[in-house]
C-alpha positions in Angstrom: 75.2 145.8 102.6 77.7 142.9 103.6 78.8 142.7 100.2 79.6 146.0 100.4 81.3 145.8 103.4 83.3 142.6 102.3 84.1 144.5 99.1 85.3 147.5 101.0 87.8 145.5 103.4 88.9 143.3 100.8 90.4 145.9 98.6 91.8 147.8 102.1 93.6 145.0 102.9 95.0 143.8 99.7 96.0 147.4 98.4 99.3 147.1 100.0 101.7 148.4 97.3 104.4 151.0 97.8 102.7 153.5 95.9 99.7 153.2 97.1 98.9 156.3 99.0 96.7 157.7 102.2 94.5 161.0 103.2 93.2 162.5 106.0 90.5 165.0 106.0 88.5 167.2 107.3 84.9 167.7 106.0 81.7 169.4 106.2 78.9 168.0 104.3 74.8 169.4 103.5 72.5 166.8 103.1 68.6 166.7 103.2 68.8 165.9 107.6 72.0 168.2 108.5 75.1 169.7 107.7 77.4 166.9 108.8 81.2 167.5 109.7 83.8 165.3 110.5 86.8 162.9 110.0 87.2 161.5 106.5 90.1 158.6 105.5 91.3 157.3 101.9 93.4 155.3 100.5 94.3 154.7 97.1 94.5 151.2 95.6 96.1 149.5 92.8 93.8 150.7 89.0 93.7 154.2 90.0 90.5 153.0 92.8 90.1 154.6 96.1 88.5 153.5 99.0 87.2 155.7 101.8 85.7 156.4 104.7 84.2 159.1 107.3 82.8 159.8 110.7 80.6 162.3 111.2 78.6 164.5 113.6 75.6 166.1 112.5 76.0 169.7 113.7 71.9 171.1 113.5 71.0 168.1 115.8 73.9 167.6 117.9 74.4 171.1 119.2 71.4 172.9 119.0 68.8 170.4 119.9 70.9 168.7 122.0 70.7 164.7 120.3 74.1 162.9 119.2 73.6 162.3 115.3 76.4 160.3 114.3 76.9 159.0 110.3 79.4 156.6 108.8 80.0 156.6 105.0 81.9 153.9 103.5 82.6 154.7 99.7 84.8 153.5 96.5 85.7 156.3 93.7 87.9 155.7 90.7 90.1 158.4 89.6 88.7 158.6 85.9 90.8 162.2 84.7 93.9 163.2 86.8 96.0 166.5 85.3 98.5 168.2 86.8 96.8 169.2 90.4 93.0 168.5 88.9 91.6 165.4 90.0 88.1 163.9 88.6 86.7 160.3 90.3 83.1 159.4 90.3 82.1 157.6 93.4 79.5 156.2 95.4 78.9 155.7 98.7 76.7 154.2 101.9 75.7 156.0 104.8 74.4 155.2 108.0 73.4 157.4 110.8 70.9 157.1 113.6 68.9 159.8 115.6 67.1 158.5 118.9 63.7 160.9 119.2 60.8 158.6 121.3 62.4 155.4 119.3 65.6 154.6 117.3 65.8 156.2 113.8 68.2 155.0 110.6 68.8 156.6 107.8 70.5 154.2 104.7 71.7 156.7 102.0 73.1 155.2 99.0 74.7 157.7 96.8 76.5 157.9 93.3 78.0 161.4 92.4 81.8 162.6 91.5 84.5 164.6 93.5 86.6 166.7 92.1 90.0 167.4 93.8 92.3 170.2 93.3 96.2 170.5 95.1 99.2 168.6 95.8 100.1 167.4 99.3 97.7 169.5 100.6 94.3 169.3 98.8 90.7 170.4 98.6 88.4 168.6 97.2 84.6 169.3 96.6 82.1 166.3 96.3 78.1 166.1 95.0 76.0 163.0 95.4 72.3 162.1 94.7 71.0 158.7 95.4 68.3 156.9 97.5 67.8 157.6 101.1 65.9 155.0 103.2 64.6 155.4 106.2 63.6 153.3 108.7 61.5 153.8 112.4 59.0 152.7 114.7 55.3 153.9 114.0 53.6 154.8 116.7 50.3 154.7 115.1 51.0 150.9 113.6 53.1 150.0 116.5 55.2 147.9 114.2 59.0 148.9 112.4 58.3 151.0 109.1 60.8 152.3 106.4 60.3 155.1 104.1 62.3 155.7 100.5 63.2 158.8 99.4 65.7 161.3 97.3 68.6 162.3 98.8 71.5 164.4 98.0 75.3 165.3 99.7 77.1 168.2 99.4 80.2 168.2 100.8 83.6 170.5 101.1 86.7 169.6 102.7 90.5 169.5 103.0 92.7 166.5 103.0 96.4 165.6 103.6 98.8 163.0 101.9 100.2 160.8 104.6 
């Protein structure tokens, strides 16, 4: 995870180039816990590689059963085929989001999948990952920290603006 991180900051801060571009967007997202929706940002680097990232609230959770579930996604994609308005990058991600029931709950999802965008200034893009899904609570019955690996998957729609 810290190499991640490292990785991810490294090539934000040493992207600076006068053609390097930004996005904002807006997102909605289905994954195996919620449908997610929030605030996603990119920026595109030198090589035709993009950084990203998003905050997100998960919308099941938050508003009907009345628990803040937050998720942050940090991700890199690389813009492989790029026509016209049609845009094709394969990516992957990490996500992190926590859920407090009787204990704390995390959730590590590491996910490799594609996006394909479509537009100029204005564009909307739809994204599909699979990947591993970790997570990781307190037992109850063990009374000791426990994590759980499964398959996980993100679905996600949105709309994003060049800066």
């Amino acid at each position: 995870m810290r190499f991640f991180l490292s990785l991810f900051f490294i090539f934000i801060f040493h992207s600076v180039n006068s053609q390097t571009k930004n996005y904002f967007s807006i997102q909605s997202s289905l994954t195996k816990m919620d449908v997610f929706t929030g605030l996603n940002y990119e920026r595109e680097g030198l090589k035709k590689l993009n950084a990203f990232s998003s905050l997100e609230l998960g919308l099941i959770k938050t508003v009907f059963q009345k628990r803040i579930f937050p998720r942050a996604t940090l991700g890199i994609s690389y813009s492989l085929f790029k026509k016209g308005d049609f845009c094709f990058s394969p990516e992957i991600s990490y996500s992190l989001s926590g859920l407090k029931i009787d204990e704390n709950h995390y959730w590590n999802e590491y996910y490799i999948g594609y996006k394909a965008i479509f537009g100029n200034r204005i564009q909307f893009y739809q994204s599909t990952k699979i990947g591993l899904m970790n997570e990781v609570f307190q037992s109850e019955l063990l009374n000791k920290r426990q994590s759980v690996n499964c398959f996980g998957y993100n679905i996600a729609i949105g709309m994003r603006y060049e800066i």
